[in-house]
C-alpha positions as CSV (number, residue, x, y, z in Angstrom):
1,X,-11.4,40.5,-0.6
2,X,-14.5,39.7,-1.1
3,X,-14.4,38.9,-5.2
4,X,-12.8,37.4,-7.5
5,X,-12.2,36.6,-11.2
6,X,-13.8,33.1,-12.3
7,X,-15.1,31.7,-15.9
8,X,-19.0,31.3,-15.6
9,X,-21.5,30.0,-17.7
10,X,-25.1,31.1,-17.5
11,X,-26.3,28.7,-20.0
12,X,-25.5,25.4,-22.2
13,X,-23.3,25.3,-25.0
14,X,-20.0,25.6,-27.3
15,X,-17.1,27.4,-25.9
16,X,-18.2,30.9,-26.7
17,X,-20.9,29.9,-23.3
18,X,-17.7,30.3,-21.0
19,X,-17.6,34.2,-19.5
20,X,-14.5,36.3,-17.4
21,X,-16.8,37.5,-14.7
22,X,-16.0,39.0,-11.6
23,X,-17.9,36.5,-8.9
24,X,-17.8,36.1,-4.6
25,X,-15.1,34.7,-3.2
26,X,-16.2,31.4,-1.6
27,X,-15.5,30.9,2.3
28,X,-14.5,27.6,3.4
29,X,-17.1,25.5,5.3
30,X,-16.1,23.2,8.4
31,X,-13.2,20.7,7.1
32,X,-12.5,23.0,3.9
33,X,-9.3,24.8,2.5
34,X,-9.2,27.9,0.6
35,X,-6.4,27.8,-2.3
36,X,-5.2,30.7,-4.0
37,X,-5.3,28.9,-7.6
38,X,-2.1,29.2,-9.6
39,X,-3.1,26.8,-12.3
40,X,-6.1,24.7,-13.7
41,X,-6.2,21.3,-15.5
42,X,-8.8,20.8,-18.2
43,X,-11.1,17.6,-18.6
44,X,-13.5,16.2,-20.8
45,X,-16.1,16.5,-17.8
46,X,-15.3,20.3,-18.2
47,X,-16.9,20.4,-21.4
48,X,-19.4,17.9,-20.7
49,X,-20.5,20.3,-18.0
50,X,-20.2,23.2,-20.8
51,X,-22.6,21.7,-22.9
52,X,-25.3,20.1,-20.4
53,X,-24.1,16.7,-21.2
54,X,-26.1,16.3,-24.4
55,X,-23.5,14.9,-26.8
56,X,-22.6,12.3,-24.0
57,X,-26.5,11.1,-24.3
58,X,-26.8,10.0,-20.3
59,X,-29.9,8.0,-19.3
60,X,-32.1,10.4,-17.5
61,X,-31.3,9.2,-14.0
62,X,-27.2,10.0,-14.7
63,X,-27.6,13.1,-16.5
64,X,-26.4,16.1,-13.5
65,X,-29.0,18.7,-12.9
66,X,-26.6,21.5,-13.5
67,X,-28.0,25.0,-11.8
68,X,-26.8,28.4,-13.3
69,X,-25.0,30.2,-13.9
70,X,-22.3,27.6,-13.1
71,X,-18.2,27.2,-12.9
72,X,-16.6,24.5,-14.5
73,X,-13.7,22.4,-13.5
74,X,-12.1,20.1,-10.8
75,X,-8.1,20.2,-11.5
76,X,-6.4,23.0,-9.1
77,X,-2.6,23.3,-7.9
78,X,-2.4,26.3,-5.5
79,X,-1.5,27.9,-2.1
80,X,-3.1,27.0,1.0
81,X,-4.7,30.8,1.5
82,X,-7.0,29.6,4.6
83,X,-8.2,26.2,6.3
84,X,-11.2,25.9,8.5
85,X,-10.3,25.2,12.3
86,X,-11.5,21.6,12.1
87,X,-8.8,21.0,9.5
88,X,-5.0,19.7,10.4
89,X,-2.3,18.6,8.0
90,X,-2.3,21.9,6.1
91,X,-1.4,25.4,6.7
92,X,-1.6,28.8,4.8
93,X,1.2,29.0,2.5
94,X,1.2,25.0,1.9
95,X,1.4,24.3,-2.3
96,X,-1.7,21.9,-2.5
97,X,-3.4,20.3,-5.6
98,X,-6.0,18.0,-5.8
99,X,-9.3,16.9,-8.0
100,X,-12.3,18.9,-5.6
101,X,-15.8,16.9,-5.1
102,X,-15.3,14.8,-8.0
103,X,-18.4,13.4,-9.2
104,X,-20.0,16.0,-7.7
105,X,-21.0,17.9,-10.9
106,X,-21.3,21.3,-10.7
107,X,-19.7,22.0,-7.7
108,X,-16.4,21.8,-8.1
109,X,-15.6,25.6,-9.6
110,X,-11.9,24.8,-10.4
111,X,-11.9,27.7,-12.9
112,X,-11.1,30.0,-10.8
113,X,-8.8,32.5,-8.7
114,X,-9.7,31.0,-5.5
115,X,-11.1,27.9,-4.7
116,X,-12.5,26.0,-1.8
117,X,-12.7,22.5,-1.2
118,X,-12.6,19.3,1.5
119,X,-8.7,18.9,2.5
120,X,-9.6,15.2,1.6
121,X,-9.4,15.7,-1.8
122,X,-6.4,17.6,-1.6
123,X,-2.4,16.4,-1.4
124,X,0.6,18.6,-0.7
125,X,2.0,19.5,-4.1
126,X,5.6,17.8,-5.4
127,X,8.2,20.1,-4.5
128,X,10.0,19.2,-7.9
129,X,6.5,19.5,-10.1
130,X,5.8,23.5,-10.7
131,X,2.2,24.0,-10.6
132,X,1.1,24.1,-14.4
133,X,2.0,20.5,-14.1
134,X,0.4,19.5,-11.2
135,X,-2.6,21.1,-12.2
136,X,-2.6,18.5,-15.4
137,X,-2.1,15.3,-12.9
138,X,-5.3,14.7,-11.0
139,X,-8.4,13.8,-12.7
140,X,-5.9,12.0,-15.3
141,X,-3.9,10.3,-12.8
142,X,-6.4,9.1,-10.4
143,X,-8.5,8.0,-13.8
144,X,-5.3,5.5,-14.1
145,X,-4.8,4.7,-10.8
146,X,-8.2,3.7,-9.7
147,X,-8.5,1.7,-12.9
148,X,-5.3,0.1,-12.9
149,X,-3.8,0.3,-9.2
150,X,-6.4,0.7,-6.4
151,X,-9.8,1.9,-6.3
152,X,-9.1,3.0,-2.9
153,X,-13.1,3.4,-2.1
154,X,-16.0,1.3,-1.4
155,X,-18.3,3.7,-3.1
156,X,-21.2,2.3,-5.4
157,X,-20.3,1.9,-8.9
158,X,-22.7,3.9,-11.3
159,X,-21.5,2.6,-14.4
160,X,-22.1,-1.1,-13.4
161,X,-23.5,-3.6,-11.2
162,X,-20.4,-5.0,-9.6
163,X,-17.2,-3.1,-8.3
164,X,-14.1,-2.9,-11.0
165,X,-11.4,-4.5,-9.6
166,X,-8.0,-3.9,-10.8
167,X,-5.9,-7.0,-12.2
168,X,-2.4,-7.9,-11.5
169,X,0.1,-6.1,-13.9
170,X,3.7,-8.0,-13.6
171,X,4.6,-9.9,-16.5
172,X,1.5,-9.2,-18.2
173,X,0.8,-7.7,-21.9
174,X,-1.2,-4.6,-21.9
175,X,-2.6,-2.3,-24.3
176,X,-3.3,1.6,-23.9
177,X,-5.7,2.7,-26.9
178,X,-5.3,6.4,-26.7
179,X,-2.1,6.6,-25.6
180,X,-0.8,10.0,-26.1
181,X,-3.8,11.6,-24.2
182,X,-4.6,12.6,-20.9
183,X,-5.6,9.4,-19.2
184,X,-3.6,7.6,-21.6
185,X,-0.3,9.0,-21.2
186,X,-0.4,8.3,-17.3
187,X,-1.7,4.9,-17.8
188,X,1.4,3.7,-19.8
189,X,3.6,4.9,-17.4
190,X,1.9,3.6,-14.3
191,X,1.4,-0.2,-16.3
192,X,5.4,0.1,-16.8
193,X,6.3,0.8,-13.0
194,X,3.7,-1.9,-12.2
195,X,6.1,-4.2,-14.7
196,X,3.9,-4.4,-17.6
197,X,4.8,-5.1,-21.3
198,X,3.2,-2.0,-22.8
199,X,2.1,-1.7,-26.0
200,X,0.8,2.5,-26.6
201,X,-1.7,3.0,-29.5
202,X,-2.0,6.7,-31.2
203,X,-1.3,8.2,-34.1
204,X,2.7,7.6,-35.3
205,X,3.9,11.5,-34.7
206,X,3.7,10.4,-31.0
207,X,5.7,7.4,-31.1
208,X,8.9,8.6,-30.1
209,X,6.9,10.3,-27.5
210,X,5.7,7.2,-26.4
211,X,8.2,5.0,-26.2
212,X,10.4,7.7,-24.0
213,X,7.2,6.8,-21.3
214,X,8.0,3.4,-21.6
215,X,5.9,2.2,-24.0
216,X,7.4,-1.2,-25.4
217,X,5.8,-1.4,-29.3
218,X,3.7,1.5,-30.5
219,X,1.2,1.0,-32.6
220,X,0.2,3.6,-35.4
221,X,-3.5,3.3,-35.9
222,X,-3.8,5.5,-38.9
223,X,-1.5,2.8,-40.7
224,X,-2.9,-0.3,-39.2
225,X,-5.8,-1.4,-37.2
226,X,-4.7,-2.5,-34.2
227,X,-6.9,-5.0,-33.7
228,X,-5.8,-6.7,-37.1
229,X,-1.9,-7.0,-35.7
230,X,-2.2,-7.5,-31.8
231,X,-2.8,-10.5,-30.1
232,X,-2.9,-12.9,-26.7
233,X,-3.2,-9.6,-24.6
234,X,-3.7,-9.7,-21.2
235,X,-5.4,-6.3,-20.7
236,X,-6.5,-3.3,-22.8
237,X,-7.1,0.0,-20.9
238,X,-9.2,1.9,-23.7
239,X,-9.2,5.5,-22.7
240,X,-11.3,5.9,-25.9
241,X,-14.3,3.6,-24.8
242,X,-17.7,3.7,-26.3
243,X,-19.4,1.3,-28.5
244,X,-16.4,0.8,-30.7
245,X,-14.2,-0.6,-27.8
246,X,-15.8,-4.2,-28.8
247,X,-13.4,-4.3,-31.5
248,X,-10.8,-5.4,-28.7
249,X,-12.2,-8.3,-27.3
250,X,-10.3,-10.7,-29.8
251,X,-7.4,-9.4,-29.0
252,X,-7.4,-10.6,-25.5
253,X,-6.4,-13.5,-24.2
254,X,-9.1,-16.1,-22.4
255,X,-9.6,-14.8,-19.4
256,X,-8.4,-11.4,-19.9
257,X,-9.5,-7.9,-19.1
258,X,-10.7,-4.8,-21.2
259,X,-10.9,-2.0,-19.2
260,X,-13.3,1.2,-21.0
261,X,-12.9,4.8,-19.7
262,X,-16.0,6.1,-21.0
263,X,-19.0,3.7,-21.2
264,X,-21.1,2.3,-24.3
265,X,-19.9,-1.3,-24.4
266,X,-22.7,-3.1,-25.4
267,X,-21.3,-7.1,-26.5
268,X,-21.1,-8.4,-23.1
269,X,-22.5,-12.0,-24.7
270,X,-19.6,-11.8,-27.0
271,X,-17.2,-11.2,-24.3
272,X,-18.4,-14.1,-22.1
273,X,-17.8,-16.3,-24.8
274,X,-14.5,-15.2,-24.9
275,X,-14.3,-14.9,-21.1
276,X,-12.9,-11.8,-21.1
277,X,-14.4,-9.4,-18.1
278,X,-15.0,-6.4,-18.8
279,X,-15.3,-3.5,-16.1
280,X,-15.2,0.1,-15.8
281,X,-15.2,2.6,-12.6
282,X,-16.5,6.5,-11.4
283,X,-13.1,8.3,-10.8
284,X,-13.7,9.6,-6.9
285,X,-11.3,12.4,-5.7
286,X,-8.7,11.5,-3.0
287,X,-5.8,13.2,-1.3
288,X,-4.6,10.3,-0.6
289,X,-3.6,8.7,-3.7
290,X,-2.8,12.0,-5.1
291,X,-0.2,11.8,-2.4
292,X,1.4,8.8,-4.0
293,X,1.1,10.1,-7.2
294,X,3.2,12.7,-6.1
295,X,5.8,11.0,-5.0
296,X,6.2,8.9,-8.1
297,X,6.3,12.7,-10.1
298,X,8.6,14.0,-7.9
299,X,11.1,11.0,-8.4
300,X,10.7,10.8,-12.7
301,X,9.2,7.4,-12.2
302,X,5.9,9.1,-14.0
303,X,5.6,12.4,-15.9
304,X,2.8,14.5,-17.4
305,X,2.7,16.1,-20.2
306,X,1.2,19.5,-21.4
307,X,-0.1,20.3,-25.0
308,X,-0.3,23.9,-24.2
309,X,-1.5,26.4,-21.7
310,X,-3.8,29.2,-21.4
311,X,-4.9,32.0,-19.6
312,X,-7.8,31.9,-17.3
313,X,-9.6,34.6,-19.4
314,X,-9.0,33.0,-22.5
315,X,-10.5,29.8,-21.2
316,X,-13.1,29.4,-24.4
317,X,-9.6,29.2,-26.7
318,X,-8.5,26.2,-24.4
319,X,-11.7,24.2,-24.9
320,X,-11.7,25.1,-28.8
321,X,-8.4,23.8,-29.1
322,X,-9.8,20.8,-27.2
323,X,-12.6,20.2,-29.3
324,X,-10.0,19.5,-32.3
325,X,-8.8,16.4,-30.8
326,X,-5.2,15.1,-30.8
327,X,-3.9,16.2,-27.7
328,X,-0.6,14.8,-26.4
329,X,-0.9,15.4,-22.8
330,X,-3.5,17.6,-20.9
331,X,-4.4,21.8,-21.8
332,X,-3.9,24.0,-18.4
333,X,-5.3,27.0,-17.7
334,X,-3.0,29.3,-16.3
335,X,-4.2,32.1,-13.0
336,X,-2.2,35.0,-12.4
């Protein structure tokens, strides 16, 4: 074979951009694997990519020079269909997934029916997880891990000065704004197995949801702001972020943390009067964690789910259902 079917985009834009084309199959380099993709995980960076990262308004020197025509994506769960002689601890036939070259935009061509990528960023897939749902774990999961576990790298931090550090989680209070979502979702969980008191905000249709994560109170924040009822927190994850993620600072105790996914905080004076640090990280692929992961997905400690799944070819309906917001869990693209 020397082709294969991939979703290509040969210029910026909404999700009518994204094309079914037929494209070369890629050939792994020294230290790559080649996997046979069964299933696709979609991401916000997916349609950041789409779009040329205009709505995210970079500064110049972070905005990706993005050539085309281009394939999105980063999320896989596959088969092991060839590994470069250099390359030990997997074999054809292996079920892999992993999160390939993240932040490397533009390389990562996860939509797609084959992909290749470093084995570093790969992990041997859960024997009890099928692979729709492994697809849906890794940006998401390593997003909660490396903010709330172990950043597991000493790479510089582009979204601040110092490194983020992780803070200790037993016994302490910690909030989840966005908790239904993607990153969210995982976070609870991982805060609960850390021994957390974990209070999930959303919307309330995904309370019961919620609290079958884990999740201690729930907050509805179309009834009530959270801000208004919570207090003496120790730590609030906002997988939200951006400049309204201020609004949690006096909910934190002194000397607390507030964690933003995606940047625009902008009141560090008002949080050093309140000594509160905040601190955000670049998610960075790695097998390795994936691994661990894994085994917590494998035993029901931690559980992803989907809001629906799509067909490779139909991978324009998956970012339009995107774009409307409200997802409880992660979309998945689906490769025959």
């Amino acid at each position: 074979m020397t082709t294969m079917n991939a979703i290509r985009l040969h210029e910026f834009g909404g999700p009518e951009v994204l094309r079914y084309e037929t494209v070369p199959m890629p050939e792994p380099k020294p230290g790559e694997v080649l996997v046979r993709v069964h299933a696709v995980g979609v991401n916000p960076p997916d349609w950041y990519l789409r779009d040329g990262y205009r709505q995210q308004r970079l500064p110049a020197d972070m905005t990706p020079s993005i050539p085309l025509p281009a394939i999105p994506g980063s999320d896989v769960s596959g088969v092991v269909a060839a590994v470069a002689p250099d390359v030990e601890g997997f074999s054809v036939g292996d079920d892999v997934f992993g999160m390939l070259r993240f932040p490397s935009f533009g390389e990562s061509a996860a939509y797609a029916e084959y992909v290749c990528t470093p084995a570093s960023d790969l992990s041997l897939k859960p024997f009890g997880v099928d692979h729709v749902h492994a697809a849906a774990v890794p940006m998401s999961g390593l997003t909660a891990w490396q903010f709330l576990v172990e950043v597991g790298h000493d790479a510089p931090n582009p979204l601040q000065p110092q490194p983020h550090r992780p803070v200790p989680l037993k016994g302490r209070t910690v909030l989840v704004n966005g908790a239904a979502g993607g990153v969210g979702h995982l976070a609870v969980q991982l805060a609960k197995w850390r021994g957390a008191h974990v209070i999930a905000v959303a919307s309330g249709g995904h309370e019961a949801f919620l609290r079958e994560l884990g999740a201690d109170d729930v907050v509805d924040y179309t009834a009530v702001r959270p801000e208004d009822v919570v207090r003496d927190l120790d730590l609030v994850v906002d997988t939200l972020g951006g400049p309204t993620t201020a609004r949690f600072l006096p909910t934190l105790k002194r000397g607390g943390a507030l964690f933003p996914v995606f940047p625009g905080f902008a009141d560090y004076d008002e949080a050093a009067k309140l000594s509160v640090t905040v601190s955000m990280t670049q998610v960075r692929s790695d097998g390795t964690q994936l691994a661990e992961l894994g085994r917590l997905l494998d035993d029901g400690t931690v559980r992803v789910a989907i809001d629906g799944t799509y067909p490779l070819a139909q991978a324009r309906a998956a970012h339009e259902r995107a774009e409307q917001g409200h997802l409880r869990g992660k979309i998945v693209l689906t490769v025959s």
